[in-house]
C-alpha positions as CSV (number, residue, x, y, z in Angstrom):
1,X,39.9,31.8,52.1
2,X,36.9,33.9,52.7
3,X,33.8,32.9,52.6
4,X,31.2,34.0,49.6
5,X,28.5,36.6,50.6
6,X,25.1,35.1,50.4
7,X,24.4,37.6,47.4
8,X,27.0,35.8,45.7
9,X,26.1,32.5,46.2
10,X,22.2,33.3,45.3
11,X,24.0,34.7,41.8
12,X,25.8,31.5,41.1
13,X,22.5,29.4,42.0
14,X,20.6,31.7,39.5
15,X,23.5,31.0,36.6
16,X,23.4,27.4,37.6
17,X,20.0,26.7,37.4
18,X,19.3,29.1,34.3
19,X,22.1,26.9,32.4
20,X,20.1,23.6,33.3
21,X,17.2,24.9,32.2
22,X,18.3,26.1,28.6
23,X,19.7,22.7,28.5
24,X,16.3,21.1,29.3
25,X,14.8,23.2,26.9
26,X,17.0,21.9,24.2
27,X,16.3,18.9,24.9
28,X,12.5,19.0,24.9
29,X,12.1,21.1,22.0
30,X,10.5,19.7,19.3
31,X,13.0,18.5,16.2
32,X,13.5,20.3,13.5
33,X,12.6,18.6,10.4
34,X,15.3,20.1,8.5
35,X,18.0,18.6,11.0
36,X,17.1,15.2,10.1
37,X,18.0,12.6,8.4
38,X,16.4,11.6,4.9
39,X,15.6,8.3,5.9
40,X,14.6,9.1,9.3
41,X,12.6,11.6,8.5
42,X,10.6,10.0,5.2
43,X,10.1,7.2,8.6
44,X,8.6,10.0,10.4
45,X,6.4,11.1,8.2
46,X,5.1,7.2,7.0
47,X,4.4,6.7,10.4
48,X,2.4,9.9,10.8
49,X,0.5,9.1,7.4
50,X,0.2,5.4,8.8
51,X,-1.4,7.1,12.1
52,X,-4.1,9.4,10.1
53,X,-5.2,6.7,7.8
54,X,-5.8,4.5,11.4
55,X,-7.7,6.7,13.2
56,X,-10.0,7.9,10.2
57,X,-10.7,3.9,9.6
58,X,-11.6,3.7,13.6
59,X,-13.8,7.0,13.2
60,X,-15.6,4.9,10.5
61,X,-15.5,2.0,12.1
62,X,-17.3,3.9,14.8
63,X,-20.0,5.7,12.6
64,X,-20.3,2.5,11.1
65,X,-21.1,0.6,14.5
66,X,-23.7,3.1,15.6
67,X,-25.8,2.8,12.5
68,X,-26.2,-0.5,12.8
69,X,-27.9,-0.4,16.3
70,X,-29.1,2.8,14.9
71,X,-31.5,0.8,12.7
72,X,-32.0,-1.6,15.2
73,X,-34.0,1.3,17.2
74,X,-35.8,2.2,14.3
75,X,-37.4,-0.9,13.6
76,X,-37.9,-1.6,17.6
77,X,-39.8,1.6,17.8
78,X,-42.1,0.8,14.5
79,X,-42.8,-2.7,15.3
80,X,-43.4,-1.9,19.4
81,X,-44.4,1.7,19.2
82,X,-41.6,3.1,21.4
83,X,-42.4,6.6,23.2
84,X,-39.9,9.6,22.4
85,X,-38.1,8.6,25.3
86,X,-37.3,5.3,25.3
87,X,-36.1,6.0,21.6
88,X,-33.4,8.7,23.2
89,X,-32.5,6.1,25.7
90,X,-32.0,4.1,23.5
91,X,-30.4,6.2,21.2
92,X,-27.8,7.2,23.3
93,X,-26.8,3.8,24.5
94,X,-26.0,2.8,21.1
95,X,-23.6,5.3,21.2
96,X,-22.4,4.4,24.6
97,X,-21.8,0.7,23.2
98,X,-20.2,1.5,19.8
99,X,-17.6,3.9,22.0
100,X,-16.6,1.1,24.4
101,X,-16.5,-1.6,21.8
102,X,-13.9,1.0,19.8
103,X,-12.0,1.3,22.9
104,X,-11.8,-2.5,23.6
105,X,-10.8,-3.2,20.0
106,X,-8.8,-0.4,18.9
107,X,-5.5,-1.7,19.1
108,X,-5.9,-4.1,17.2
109,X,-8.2,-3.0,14.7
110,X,-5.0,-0.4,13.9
111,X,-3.3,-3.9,13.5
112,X,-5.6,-4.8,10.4
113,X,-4.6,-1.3,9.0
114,X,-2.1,-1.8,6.1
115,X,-1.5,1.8,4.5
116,X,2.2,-0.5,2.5
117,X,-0.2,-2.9,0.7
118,X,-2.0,-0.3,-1.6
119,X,1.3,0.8,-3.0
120,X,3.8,4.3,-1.4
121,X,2.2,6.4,-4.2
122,X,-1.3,5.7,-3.9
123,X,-3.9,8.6,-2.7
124,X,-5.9,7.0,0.0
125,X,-9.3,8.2,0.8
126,X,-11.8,6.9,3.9
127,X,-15.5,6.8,3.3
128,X,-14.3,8.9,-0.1
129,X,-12.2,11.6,1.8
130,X,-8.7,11.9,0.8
131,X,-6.1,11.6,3.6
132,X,-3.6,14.1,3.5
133,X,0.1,13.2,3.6
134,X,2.6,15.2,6.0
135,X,2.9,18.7,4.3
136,X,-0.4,18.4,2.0
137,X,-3.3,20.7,3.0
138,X,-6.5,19.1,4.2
139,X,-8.5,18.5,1.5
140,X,-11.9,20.5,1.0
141,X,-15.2,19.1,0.2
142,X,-16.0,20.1,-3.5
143,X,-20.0,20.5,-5.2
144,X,-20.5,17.5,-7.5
145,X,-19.9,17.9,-11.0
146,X,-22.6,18.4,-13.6
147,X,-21.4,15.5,-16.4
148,X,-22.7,16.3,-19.9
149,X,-24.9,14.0,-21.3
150,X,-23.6,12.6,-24.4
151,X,-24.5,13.8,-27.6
152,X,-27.3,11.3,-28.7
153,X,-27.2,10.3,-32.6
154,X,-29.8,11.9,-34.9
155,X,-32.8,9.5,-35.8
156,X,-31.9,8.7,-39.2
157,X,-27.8,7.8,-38.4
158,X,-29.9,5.5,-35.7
159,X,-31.8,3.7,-37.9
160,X,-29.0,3.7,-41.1
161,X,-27.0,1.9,-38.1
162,X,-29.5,-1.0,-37.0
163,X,-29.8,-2.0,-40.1
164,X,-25.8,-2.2,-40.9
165,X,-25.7,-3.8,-37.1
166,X,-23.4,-1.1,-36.2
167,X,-23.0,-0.3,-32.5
168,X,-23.4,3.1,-31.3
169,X,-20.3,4.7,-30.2
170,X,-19.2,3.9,-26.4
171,X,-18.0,6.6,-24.6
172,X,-14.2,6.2,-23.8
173,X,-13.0,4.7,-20.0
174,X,-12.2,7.4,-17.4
175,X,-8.6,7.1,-16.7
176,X,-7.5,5.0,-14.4
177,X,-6.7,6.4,-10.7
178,X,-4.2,5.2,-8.7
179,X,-6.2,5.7,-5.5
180,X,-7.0,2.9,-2.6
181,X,-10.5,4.0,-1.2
182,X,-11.5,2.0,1.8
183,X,-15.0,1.6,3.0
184,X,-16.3,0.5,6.2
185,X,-19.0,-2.0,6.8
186,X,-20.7,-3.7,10.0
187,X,-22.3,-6.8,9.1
188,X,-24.1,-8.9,11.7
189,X,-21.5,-11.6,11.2
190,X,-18.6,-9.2,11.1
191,X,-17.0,-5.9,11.1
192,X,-15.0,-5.3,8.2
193,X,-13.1,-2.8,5.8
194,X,-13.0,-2.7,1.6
195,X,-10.4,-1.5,0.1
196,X,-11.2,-0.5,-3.5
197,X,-7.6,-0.1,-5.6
198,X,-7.6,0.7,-9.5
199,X,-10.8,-1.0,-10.4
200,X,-9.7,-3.7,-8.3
201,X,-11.1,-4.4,-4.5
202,X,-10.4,-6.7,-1.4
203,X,-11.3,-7.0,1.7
204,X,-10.2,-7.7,5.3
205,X,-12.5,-9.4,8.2
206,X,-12.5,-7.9,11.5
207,X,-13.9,-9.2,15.1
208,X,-17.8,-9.9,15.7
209,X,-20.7,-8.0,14.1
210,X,-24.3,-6.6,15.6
211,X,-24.5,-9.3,18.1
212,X,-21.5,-8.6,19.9
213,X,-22.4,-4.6,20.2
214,X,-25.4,-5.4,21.3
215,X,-23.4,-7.6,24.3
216,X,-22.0,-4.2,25.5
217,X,-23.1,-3.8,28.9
218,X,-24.7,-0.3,28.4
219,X,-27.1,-1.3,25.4
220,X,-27.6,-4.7,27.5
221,X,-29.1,-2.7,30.4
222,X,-31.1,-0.1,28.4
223,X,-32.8,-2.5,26.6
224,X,-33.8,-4.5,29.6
225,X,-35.2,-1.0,30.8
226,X,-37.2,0.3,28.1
227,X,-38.2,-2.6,26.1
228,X,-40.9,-5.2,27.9
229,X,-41.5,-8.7,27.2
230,X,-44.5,-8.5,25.1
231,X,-42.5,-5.9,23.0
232,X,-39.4,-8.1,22.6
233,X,-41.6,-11.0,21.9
234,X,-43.3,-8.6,19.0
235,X,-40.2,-7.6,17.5
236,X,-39.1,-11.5,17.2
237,X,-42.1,-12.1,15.2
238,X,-41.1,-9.1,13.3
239,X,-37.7,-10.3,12.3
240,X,-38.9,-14.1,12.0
241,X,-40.9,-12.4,9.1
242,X,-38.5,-11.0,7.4
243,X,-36.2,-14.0,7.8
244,X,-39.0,-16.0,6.0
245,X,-39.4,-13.7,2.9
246,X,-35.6,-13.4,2.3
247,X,-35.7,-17.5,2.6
248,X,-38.3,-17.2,-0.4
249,X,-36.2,-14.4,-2.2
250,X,-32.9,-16.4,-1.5
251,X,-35.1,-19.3,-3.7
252,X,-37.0,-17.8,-6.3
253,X,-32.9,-16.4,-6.8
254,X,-31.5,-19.5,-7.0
255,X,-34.1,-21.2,-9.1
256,X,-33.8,-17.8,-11.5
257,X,-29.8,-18.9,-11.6
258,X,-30.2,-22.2,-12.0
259,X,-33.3,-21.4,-14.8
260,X,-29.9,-19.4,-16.5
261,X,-27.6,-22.2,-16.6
262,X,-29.9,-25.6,-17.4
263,X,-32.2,-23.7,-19.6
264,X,-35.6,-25.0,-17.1
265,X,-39.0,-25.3,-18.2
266,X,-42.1,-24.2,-16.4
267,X,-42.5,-28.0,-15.3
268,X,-39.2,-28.0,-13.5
269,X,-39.1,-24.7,-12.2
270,X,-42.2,-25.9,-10.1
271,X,-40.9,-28.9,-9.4
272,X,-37.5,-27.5,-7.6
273,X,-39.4,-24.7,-6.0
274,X,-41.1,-27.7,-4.1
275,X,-37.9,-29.2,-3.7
276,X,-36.1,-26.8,-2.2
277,X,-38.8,-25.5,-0.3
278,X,-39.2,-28.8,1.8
279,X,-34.8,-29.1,1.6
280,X,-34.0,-25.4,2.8
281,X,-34.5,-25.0,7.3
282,X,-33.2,-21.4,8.7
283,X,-34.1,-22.0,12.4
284,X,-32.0,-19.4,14.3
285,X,-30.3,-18.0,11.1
286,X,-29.5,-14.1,11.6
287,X,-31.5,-12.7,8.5
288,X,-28.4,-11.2,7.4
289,X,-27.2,-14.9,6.6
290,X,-29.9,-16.3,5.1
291,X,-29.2,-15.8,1.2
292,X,-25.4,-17.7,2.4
293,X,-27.5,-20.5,4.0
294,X,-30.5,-21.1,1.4
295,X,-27.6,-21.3,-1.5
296,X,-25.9,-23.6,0.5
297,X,-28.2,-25.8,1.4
298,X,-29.4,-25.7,-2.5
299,X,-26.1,-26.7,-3.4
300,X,-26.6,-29.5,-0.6
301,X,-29.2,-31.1,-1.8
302,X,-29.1,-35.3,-2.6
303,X,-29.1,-35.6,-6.0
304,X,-31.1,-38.1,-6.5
305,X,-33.8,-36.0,-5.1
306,X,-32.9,-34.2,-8.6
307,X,-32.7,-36.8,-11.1
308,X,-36.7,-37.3,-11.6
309,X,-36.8,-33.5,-12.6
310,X,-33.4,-32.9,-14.5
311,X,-31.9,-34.2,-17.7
312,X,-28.9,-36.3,-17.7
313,X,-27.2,-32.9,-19.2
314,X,-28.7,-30.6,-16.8
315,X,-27.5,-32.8,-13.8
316,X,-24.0,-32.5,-14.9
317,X,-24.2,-28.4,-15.4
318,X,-26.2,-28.8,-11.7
319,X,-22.9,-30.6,-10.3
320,X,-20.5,-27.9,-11.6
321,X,-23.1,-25.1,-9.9
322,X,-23.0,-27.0,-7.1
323,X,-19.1,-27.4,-6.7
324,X,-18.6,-23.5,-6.4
């Protein structure tokens, strides 16, 4: 048998290896929508819209996260008179923090992400931008929409109505929308989303808050940098401030519901602003708790402490308030 030339050999290594290739190809092409199946690809295509709605919530959640320390430099720098540069130091390590703490938390912050719950149909929007499905065209942002005023009645129809005790016409409800628009917030006790669904809303809790973004190794560091003692120990007194007027506000609230409900006089409005005053301690509170705490501790309080200032009918409305 002879032997092949090397020409002929190089020609069959060329065919060989051009046939593997084309079959590579094939296989690495990407899949042709039409050639699937229905229910494979409607799969497809959920998991895709599932995958958008994610990382627009973790965007958000990222925006969100920044503010917050955002804030936290702006009041630093008015209370302890922070120079340009500290303030871009600064600025740029709450980035650096809110990043890293998206990274560490991602996974399972796409976790919390239910795009089944607000029904297959729904149009879901984040921070009020609709989410396109698979095939829909991204959405552009549109000027807002001058409402007309309604049509106010003439003077004499007004007055012809007060005295019949006819209520002016309401305007009718906008139809309802069957959309599921989720908000992002970062409280300093937790990071959370809102989903708001046909007039409805709930809500779903999500890892630390402020405190633990302010942990992040980056903001840590800067802030030990640019910010000295006496400055820290200025800012504490600022916040201690503001803890103490929201303590009062958180009060006069609950004396104003409680004024509502057990129809107070001026007598015992003084008398359980004294109460509470001596009843309701913050120490360490985070400000953005202390409204949750004063209530509480309202609702705490030993009734018999009480039953000098309240009416045997009052205490029993007090006892229902004090259940919820």
């Amino acid at each position: 048998m002879k032997s092949l030339s090397r020409a002929t050999l190089y020609c069959l290594l060329m065919i060989t290896l051009a046939g593997r290739i084309q079959q590579l190809s094939a296989q690495d092409r990407p899949v042709n929508q039409a050639e699937l199946d229905p229910i494979e690809k409607a799969e497809q295509e959920a998991a895709e819209f599932k995958k958008r709605v994610e990382n627009r919530v973790i965007e958000e959640f990222r925006l969100a996260a920044q503010s917050k320390l955002l804030l936290e430099i702006e009041e630093l720098s008015q209370v302890c008179d922070l120079d340009a540069k500290s303030v871009k130091k600064l600025e740029i390590a709450a980035k650096g923090a809110a990043e890293r703490w998206i990274r560490n938390e991602e996974q399972q912050l796409r976790g919390h992400v239910r795009v089944d719950q607000y029904g297959v149909d729904a149009e879901i929007r984040v921070a009020g931008k609709k989410v396109p499905r698979p095939g829909e065209p991204v959405e552009e942002p549109k000027p807002a929409e001058q409402k007309p005023e309604p049509a106010e009645q003439p003077p004499v129809l007004q007055a012809i109505n007060r005295v019949f005790g006819i209520a002016p016409p309401v305007q009718p409800p906008a139809a309802e929308e069957n959309v599921a628009n989720i908000t992002v917030a970062v409280q300093r006790y937790g990071l959370q989303f809102r989903v708001k669904y046909r007039h409805g809303g709930s809500s779903s809790g999500f890892g630390g808050g402020l405190e633990e973004l302010k942990r992040e190794a980056v903001w840590a560091q800067t802030m030990h940098d640019v910010v000295t003692p006496e400055q820290q120990k200025k800012f504490e007194a600022a916040v201690e401030e503001r803890r103490q007027r929201l303590r009062e506000a958180a009060i006069t609230s609950a004396i104003a519901q409680l004024d509502l409900d057990l129809r107070l006089n001026e007598h015992q409005r003084a008398r359980l602003h004294e109460v509470f005053d001596r009843e309701v301690k913050l120490g360490n509170t985070d400000p953005s708790s202390v409204r949750y705490s004063v209530e509480q501790q309202i609702k705490d309080t030993d009734i018999a402490r009480l039953k000098p200032i309240l009416s045997d009918v009052q205490l029993r409305v007090w006892e229902e308030f004090a259940a919820w």
